[in-house]
N, C-alpha and C positions, 0 to 999 in steps of 0.2 A: 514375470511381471514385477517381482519384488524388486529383482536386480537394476532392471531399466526405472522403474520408478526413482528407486535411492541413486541410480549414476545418475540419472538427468537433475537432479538437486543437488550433485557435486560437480555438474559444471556448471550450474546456476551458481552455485557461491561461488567458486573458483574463476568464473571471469567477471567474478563482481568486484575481483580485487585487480585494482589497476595495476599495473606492471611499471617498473620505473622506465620514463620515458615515453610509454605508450601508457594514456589516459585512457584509453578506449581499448583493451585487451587485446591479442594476440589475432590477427585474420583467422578464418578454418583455412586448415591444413588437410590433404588428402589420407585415407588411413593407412598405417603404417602397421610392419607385423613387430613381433615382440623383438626379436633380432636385433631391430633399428631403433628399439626404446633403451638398448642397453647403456651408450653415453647419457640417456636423460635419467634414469635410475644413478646414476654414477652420479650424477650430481644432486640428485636427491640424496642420497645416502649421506652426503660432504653437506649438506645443504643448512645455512643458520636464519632465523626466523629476519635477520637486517637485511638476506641479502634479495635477489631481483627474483620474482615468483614467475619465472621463465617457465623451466621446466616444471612447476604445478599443473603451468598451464597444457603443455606440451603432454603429460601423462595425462588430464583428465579429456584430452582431446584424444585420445589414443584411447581409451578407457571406454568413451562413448561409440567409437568403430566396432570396438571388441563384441557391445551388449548383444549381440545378435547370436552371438558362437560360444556355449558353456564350457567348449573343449577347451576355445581361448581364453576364459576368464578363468579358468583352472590353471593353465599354467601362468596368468598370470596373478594368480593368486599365490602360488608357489615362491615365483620371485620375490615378491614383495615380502613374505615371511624369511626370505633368505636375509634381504635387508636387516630386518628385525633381529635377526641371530649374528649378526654382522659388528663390528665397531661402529658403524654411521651413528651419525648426530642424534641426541634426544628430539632436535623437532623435526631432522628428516623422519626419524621413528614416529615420532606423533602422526605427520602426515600420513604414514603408510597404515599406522591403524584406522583414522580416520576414512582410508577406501576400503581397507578391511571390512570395517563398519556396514558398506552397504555391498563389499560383492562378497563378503567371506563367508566359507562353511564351515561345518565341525573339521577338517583340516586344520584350521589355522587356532583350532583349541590349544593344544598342547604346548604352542609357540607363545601364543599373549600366555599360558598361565604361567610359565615361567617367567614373565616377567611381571608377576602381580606382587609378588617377595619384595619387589625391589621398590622403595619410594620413589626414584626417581621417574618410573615409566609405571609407578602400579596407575593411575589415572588412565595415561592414554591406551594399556592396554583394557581395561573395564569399561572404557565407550563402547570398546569395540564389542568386544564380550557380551555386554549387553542387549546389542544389536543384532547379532549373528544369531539364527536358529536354531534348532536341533536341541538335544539334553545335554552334546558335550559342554558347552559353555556354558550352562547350570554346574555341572561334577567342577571343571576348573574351577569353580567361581567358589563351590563349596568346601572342595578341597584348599584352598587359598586360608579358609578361614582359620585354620590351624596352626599357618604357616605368616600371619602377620598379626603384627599390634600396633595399638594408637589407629590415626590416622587412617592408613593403608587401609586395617581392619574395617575400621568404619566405613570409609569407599565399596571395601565389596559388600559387605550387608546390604548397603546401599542399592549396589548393582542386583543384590539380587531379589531384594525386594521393588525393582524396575521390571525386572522379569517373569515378576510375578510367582516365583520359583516353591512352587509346591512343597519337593524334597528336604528343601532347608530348614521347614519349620521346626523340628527336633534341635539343631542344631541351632538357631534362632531362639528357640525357647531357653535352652542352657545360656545363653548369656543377658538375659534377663536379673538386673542385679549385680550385674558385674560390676567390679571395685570402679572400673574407667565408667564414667557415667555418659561418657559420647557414644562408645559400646552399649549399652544398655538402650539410651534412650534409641537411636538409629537400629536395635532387632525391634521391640515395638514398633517402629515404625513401617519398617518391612514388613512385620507379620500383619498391620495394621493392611499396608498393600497388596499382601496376597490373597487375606480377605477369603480364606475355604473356615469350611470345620475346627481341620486341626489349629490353625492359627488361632482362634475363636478359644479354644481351652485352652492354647497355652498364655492369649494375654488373660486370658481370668486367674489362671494360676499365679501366673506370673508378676500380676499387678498387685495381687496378696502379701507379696515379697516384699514390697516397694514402699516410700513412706514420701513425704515431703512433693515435691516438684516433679521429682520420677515418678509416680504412684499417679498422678495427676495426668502426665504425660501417656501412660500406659490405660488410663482412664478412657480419654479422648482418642486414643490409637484402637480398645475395645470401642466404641461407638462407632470410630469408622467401620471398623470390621465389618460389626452389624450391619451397619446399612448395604456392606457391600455384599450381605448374606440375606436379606431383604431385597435388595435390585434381583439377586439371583430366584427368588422365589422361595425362600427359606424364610418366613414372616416368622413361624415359631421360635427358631433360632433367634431372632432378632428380638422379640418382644419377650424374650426371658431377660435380657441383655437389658431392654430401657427398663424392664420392672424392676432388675436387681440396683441400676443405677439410680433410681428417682428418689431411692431412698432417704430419709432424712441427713444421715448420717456423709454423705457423699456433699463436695463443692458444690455451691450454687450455679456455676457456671458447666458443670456436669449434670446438674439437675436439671437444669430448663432443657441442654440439649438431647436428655432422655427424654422428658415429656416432649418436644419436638417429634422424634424420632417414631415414640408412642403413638401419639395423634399422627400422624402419617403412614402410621403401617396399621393402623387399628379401625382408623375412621371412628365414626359415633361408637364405636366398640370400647373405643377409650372414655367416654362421656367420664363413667363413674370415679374413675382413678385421676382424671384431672380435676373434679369437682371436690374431690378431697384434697387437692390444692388450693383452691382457692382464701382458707383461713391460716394459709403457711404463714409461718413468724419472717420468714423470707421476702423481702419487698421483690425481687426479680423472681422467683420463685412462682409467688401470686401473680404477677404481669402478666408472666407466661402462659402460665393453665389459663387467665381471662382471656389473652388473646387465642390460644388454642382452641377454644371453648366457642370463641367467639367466628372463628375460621369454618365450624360446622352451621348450615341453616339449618332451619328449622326455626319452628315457636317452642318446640318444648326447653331449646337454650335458652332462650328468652325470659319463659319463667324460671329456669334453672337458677339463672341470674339474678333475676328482679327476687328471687325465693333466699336468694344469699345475701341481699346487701344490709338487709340490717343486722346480720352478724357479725359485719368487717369494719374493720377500723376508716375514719377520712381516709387515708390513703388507697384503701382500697376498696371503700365506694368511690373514689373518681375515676379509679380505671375502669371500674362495673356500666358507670355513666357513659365514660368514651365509650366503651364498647355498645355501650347498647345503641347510643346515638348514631354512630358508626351501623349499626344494623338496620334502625329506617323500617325496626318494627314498631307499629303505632298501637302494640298490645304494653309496652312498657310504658307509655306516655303517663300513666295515673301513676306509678312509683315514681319519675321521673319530676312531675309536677309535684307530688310531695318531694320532694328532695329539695324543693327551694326553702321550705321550712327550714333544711338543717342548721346548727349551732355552728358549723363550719364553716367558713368561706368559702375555700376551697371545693369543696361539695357544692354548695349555693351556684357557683360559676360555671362549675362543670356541667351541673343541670340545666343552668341558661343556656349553655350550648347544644345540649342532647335535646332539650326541647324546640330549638330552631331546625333541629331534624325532623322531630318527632312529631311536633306542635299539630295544630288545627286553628280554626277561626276562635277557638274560644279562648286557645293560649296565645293568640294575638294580643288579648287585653290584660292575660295575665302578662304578661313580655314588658306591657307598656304600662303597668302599675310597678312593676319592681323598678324599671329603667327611671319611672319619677320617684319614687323614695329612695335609691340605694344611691350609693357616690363610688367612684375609681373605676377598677375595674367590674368588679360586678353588675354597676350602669355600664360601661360598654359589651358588656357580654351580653345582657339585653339588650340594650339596644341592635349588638349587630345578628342578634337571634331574631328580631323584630324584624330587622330588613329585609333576613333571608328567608324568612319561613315560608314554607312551601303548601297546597292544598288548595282546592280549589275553592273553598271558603274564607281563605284569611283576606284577600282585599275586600271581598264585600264587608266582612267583621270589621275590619276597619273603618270604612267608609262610614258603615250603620257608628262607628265608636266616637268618632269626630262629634257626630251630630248630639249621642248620648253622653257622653264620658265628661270629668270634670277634671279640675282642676291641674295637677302634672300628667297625669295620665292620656288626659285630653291632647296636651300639648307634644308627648310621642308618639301618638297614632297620628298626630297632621306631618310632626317629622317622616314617620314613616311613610304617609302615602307619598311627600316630596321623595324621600330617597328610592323607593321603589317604582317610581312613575305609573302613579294610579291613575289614569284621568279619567276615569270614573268618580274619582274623589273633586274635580274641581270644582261643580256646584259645591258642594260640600263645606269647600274648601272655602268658595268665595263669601256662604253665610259667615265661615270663622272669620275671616279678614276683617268682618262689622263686627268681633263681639267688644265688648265694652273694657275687655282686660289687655290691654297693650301688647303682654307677650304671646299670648294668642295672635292677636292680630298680626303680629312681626313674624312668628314662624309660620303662618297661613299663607302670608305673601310669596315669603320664600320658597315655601314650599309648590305656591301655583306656579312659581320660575321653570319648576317642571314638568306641569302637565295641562298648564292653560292651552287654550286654545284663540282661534275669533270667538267661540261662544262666549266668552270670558271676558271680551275686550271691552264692552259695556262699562260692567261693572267695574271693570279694575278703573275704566277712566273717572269714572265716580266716585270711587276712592279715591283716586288721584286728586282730587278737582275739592275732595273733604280730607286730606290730610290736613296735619294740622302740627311738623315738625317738619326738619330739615331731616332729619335719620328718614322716620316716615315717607317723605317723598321717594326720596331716594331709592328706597327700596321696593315702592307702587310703581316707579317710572324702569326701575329696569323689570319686573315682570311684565308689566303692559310690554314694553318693547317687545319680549320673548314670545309673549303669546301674538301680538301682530304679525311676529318674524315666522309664523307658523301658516300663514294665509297665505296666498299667491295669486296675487299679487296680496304684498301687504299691504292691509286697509288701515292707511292712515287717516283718511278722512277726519273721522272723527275728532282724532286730534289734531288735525288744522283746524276745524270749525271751533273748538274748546280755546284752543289758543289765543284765535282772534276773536272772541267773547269774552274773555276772563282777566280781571281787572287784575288781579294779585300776580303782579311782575313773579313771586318768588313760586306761584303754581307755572304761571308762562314758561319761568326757565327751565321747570319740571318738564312740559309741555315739549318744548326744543329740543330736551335731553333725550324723550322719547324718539322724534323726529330724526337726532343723530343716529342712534343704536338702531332704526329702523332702517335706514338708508333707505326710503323709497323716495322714488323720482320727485312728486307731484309735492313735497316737501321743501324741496332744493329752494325754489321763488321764495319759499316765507324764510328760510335761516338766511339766504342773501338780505334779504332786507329788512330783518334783524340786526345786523351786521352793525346797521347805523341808528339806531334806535337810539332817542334819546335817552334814556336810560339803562346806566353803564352796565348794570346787572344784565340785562337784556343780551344785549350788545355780546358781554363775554361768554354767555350761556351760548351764543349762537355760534361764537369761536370754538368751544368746548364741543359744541354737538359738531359741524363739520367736521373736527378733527376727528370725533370716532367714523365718518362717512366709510364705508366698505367700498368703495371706489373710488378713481381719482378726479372724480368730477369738480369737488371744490377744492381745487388744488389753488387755481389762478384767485379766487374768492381770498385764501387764506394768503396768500403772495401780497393784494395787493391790501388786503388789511396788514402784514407782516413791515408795510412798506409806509403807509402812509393815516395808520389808525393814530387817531388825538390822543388818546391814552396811552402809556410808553408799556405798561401792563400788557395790555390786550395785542400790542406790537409782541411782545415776546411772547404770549400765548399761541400766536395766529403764526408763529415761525415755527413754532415747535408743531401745532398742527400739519404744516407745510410740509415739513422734513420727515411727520409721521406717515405721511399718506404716500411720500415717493414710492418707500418699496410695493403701492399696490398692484394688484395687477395690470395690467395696461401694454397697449402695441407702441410705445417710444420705444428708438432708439437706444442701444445702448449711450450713443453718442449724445442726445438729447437729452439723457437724463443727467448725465456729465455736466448739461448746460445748468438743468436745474439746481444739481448738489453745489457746484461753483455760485449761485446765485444766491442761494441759504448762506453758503459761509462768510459770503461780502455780507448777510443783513447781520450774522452772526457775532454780536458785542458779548456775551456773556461765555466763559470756559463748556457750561453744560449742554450749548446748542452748538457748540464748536465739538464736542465729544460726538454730540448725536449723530455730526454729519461725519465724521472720522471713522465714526465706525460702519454706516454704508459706503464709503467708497471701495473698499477693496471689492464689495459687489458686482461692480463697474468697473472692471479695470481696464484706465483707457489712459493715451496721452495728459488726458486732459486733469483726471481725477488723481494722475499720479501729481503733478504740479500742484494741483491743490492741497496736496497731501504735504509734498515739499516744504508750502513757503509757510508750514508751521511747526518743523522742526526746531526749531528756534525758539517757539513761544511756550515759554515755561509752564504755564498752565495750563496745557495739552503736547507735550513735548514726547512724551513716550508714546501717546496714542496717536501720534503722527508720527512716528519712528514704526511703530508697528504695521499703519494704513502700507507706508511705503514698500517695506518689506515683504507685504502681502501683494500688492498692486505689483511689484518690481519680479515676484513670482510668477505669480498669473500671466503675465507680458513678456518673460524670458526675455531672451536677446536683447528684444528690439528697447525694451527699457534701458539699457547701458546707450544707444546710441544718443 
């Protein structure tokens, strides 16, 4: 199975490589015996990596007939080794080790190991070697080691710690230390990959030896080891290993990967030995053991934790904080809320966060008393601890906080129910909107933006109707909208009856504004005749609200105000409305719409409504929209953005655009 496995992966790569002249490899060929492979060996043998990979192909198609018959693949394993003891080419050689590789036995040992001495062919003969079974190619590989330096030498350590090669560890272990430090570091690493017992003593001996970057290396080679005597079920061996390593005295970057290695072969076994980490003078050191620490459940870590932090420096009560926050045990919450006391920042912030994990309804109002006193970061650490905090207590704490709470405080719990959509909070919310302090009243509104409802609409139009600024309106007429646009049908009634009752032109155009941002139907009649209102306020408030219309209904309204309104004003307001509304949705033609964007750019006197409509025509890309596009290449002030329209529209239309 091995055989067939590894040959069908070398004629997987082998016809992956195209052939000069044939892109698509070589047809199958019927199978042929060895007799009739002797001209394609012949040219293997002669064979240079420039020239045509014919006969590769030719032998691994020959190669694949054979898989069936061991008799056959013996003697042609024979050949192939003849190759090898031959003059042929270094990369006809290469190639022949490379099938070596997948059909060779201990036969074709004694042929690659004479040619492991040699730099030029020690590579391609240690693929092979690597590859092939049995313990002869271990003895070659080892015997090799006596008989090369530099380089070469390193290559077979290499090989033989790929093979996992038991026998060599003695022999591995003596060159530990060695003057060439490429030798040195590559037997650790091998003995690191062989990963038994004896390896295990010779890197602890061995790494004793060692000082500087080698010692280090040898370090992290015993670590692997371990673990690979730990995967085997050898946990004693391994946790003599991370105990001798976690010691003071070792790198930090060896230290945390012992305690790693500890806590995973130990479990809660490890508790004690990481918790005397935790006061390390080490900043990675501490990390570690906290997150290690923090990787086991339980409540007894918990207290473990909350039992250590007032002996750790800020830096490492913040990691204590992540972590706990991270854990989502709501027994650390009272360390946690003290911990906003600290003299630290840093601390301070990190606690706002752990208690947006940890929190309850009652750290709701802690959240929004620190988020009004503090400034920078540590208000947004509360506050976005406010937003997210979790329990089935905190909206109702807030709601209740709104009503009770004062001053800044008061003013984050209405932020919060806006950011978390409480709408439970909008009665609540609608008493804040009356209270007598402004910015109350302004984050109240904002805040109903999202979670009024119709129960709401009342009110808010009474607000509306008692504003008493331009900000003010502004900010009641797009809530009311929000909350009408919540009904189905939206009931606007109300604010048509308000509209045509209400003397104060500047609530009316408040009124209208709603009326646009609501889009419902039963509206359309009063902003039409609006349109012409003698007073100009009026008038352009109703051009402003069609223009937000959610559909294309007052299109021809804004057309023919764009066309023939007394004020030259509200003429360019009602075009720019016009040209907003095109892309809505709607059953026109592509061609129809052509019609319209063509009749915008004829009202179109100002560069910025000539922009607006430059930039929908490539939307439309038709005869027509292209010409429009054209006859404003020329006009300097929209010249590139009709050089662009064209280019776009001349895309979209392929061909037919040159005719």
């Amino acid at each position: 199975m091995r055989l067939k496995a590894q040959a069908a992966i070398l004629i997987a790569v082998a016809v992956a490589i195209p052939l000069a002249g044939q892109p698509y490899g070589p047809k199958p060929r019927p199978v042929r015996k060895l007799a009739e492979m002797e001209p394609v060996l012949a040219r293997i043998a002669a064979w240079e990596y420039s020239q045509s990979r014919e006969p590769l192909y030719d032998f691994a198609e020959f190669l694949q007939g054979a898989l069936g018959s061991p008799a056959e693949l013996q003697r042609i394993e024979s050949r192939l080794l003849r190759i090898l003891e031959s003059d042929a080419t270094l990369a006809g050689k290469d190639f022949v080790c490379r099938q070596l590789s997948f059909i060779g036995t201990e036969a074709s040992a004694p042929v690659l190991a004479g040619m492991l001495a040699r730099p030029e062919t020690n590579d391609m003969a240690r693929y092979a070697l690597e590859r092939i079974p049995g313990p002869a190619p271990g003895e070659a590989l080892r015997g090799a080691l006596a008989k090369t330096s530099g380089k070469a030498k390193v290559g077979v350590i290499n090989s033989l710690g790929q093979r996992g090669d038991a026998k060599s560890v003695p022999a591995l272990a003596s060159l530990i230390g060695s003057p060439d430090e490429g030798i040195s570091e590559a037997a650790v690493a091998a003995l690191a990959a062989i990963g038994n017992q004896p390896a295990l003593k010779a890197l602890a001996a061995g790494r004793c030896r060692l000082n500087g970057i080698g010692r280090l290396r040898a370090s992290e080679a015993y670590l692997r080891c371990a673990g690979s005597l730990a995967a085997a079920g050898n946990r004693a061996a391994a946790l003599k290993v991370y105990r001798e390593l976690k010691a003071d005295g070792e790198p930090e970057m060896i230290r945390v990967a012992a305690l790693s290695g500890l806590a995973a072969v130990a479990g809660k076994e490890s508790i004690p030995e990481l918790e005397s980490n935790l006061a390390s003078r080490s900043p990675k050191v501490q990390a570690a053991a906290i997150r290690l620490l923090n990787d086991i459940p339980g409540p007894e870590i918990t207290r473990l934790l909350a039992g250590t932090f007032a002996k750790l420096s800020p830096a490492g009560q913040v990691r204590v904080l992540a972590a706990l926050g991270g854990r989502g045990d709501a027994g650390a919450r009272p360390l946690v809320t003290a911990a906003l006391q600290s003299a630290d920042p840093g601390v301070r912030i990190q606690a706002l966060a752990a208690l947006g994990r940890l929190g309850d309804g009652a750290s709701a109002m802690t959240l929004a008393g620190v988020a009004a006193k503090a400034g920078g970061s540590e208000r947004d650490a509360a506050r976005q601890s406010l937003y997210t905090l979790r329990g089935t207590d905190v909206e109702a704490a807030i709601v209740t906080g709104i009503g009770s709470a004062t001053g800044g405080a008061r003013i984050e719990l209405i932020r919060a129910a806006g950011e978390r959509g409480i709408s439970a909070a909008a009665d609540a919310l609608v008493s804040a909107a009356r209270d007598p302090d402004r910015e109350v009243r302004r984050e109240s509104v904002r805040a109903l933006r999202s979670v009024a409802g119709p129960a709401q609409s009342t009110a808010l139009l009474t607000l509306l109707l008692g504003a008493q600024s331009a900000s003010d309106r502004r900010e009641v007429s797009a809530t009311l909208a929000a909350a009408l646009r919540r009904s189905s049908p939206p009931g606007i009634g109300e604010a048509i009856a308000a509209y045509q009752a209400e003397p104060n032109p500047q609530i009316r155009a408040a009124l209208l504004d709603v009326m646009g941002k609501v889009s419902a139907g039963e509206a359309l009649p009063v902003l039409r005749r609006s349109l012409t209102d003698s007073d100009p306020e009026i008038a352009r408030a109703a051009i402003l609200a069609l223009s937000e219309w959610m559909t294309p209904d007052p299109m021809q309204d804004l057309l023919t105000a764009a066309r023939s309104a007394a004020n030259p004003a509200h003429r360019v307001l009602a075009l720019r409305g016009f040209i907003k509304l095109i892309p809505a949705p709607s059953n026109r033609s592509m061609s129809d719409t052509a019609g319209l964007l063509a009749e915008a750019m004829r009202l179109a006197a100002q560069p910025e409504e000539k922009r607006a409509v430059l930039a929908l025509l490539p939307d439309y890309p038709t005869r027509e929209t292209l010409r429009i596009a054209q006859a404003l290449v020329e006009d300097g002030a929209v010249a590139r953005e009709a050089r662009y329209a064209v280019s776009r529209i001349r895309l979209a239309l392929g061909a037919e655009s040159e005719k």
